[in-house]
Each structure stands twice: as C-alpha cells, then as structure tokens.
C-alpha positions as CSV (number, residue, x, y, z in Angstrom):
1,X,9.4,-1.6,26.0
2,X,9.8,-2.3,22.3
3,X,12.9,-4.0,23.1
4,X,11.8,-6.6,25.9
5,X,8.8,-7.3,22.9
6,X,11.7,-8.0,20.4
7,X,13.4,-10.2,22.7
8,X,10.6,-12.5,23.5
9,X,9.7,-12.5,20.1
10,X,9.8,-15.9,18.4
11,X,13.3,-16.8,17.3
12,X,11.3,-18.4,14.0
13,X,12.1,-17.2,10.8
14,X,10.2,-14.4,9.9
15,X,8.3,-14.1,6.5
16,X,9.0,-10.8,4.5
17,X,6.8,-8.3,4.2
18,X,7.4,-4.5,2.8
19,X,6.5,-2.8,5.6
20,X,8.0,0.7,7.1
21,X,7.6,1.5,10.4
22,X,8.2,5.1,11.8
23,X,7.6,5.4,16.0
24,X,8.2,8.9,17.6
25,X,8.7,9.5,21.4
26,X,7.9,13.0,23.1
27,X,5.8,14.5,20.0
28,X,3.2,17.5,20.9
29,X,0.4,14.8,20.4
30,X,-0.8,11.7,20.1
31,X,-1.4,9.3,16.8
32,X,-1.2,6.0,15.0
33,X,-2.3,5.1,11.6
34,X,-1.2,3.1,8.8
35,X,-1.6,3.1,5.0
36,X,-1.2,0.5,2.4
37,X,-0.6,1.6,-1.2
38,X,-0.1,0.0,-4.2
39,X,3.2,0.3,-6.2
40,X,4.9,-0.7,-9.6
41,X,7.8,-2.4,-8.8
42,X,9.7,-3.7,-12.4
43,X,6.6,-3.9,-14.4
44,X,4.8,-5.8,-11.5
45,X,2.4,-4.2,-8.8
46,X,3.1,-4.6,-5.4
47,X,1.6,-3.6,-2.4
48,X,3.5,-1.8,0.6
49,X,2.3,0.0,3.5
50,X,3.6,2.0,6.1
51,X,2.8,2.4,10.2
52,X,3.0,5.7,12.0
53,X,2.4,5.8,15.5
54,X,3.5,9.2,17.7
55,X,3.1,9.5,21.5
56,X,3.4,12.3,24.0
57,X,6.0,9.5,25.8
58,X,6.6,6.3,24.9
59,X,4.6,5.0,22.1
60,X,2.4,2.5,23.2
61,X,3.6,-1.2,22.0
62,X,0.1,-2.3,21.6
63,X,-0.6,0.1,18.8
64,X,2.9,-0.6,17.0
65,X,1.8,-3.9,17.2
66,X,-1.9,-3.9,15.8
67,X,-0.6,-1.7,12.6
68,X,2.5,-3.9,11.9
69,X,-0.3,-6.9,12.0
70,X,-3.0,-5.2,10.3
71,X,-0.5,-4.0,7.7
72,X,0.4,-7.8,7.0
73,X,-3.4,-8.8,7.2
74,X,-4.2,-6.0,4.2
75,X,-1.0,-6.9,2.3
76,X,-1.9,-10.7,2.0
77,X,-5.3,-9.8,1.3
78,X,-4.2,-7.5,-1.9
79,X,-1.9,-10.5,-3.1
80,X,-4.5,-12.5,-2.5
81,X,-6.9,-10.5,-4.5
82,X,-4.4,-9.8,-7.1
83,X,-3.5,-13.9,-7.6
84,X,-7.3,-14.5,-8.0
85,X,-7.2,-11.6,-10.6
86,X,-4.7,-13.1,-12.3
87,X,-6.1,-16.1,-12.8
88,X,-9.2,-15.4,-13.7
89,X,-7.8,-13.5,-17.0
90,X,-5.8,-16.6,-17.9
C-alpha cells in the first residue's frame, strides 16, 4: 500500500518539487498520466506538473511512483533548459 511505501521511504530530507498528485480508488476504469506545464509565477516561469492515476481498486504503487519520478525527471530537465537559456542571452 501507499502507506507501507511512505514508511520505508528514506527519512532524508526531501528536495521540493511542485508537483500534484491526485490517486482515485474504485473508479469505472483504469488510467495514469501526468502532464508538466509551464507557468508564470511573479514575473518568472516555472514549471509544474501534475500525476493522475485511477484504478478499478487500488491504484497500483508502481505507476504512482513512475509519474511522481518522471514528473521530477521533466521538471529538472525544463530548469535545466531554461538556466542554459538564460545564460546564453547574457
């Protein structure tokens, strides 16, 4: 369960990442996606994405998992790309 994942998780202290998660149990069908948008957040774009995963039962942890972690891997990437951006115009 989601819960026995949490608890074995590392204790470490996490870095931040704008990410929004929304699981549902006992839905008429089965999905998982996510989706990574950019934003303007005081003057400054960001980049924030969002992970939907919906099962018949339980969701399965595996795919909560792989979009929470590919999320992170494609919001790096877009601060990575916009840091290199930056630069170059300087």
């Amino acid at each position: 369960s989601l819960l026995a994942y949490l608890d074995r998780a590392p204790k470490s202290k996490p870095s931040s990442q704008p990410i929004t998660a929304y699981v549902l149990s006992g839905a008429g069908e089965e999905f998982a996606g996510y989706a990574i948008e950019e934003v303007d957040i005081q003057g400054e774009a960001k980049s924030v994405a969002t992970v939907v995963v919906v099962g018949r039962d339980e969701p399965s942890l595996e795919k909560i998992v792989a979009g929470l972690e590919t999320s992170v891997a494609g919001l790096v990437a877009d601060e990575e790309e916009r840091a290199e951006k930056k630069a170059a115009e300087e």
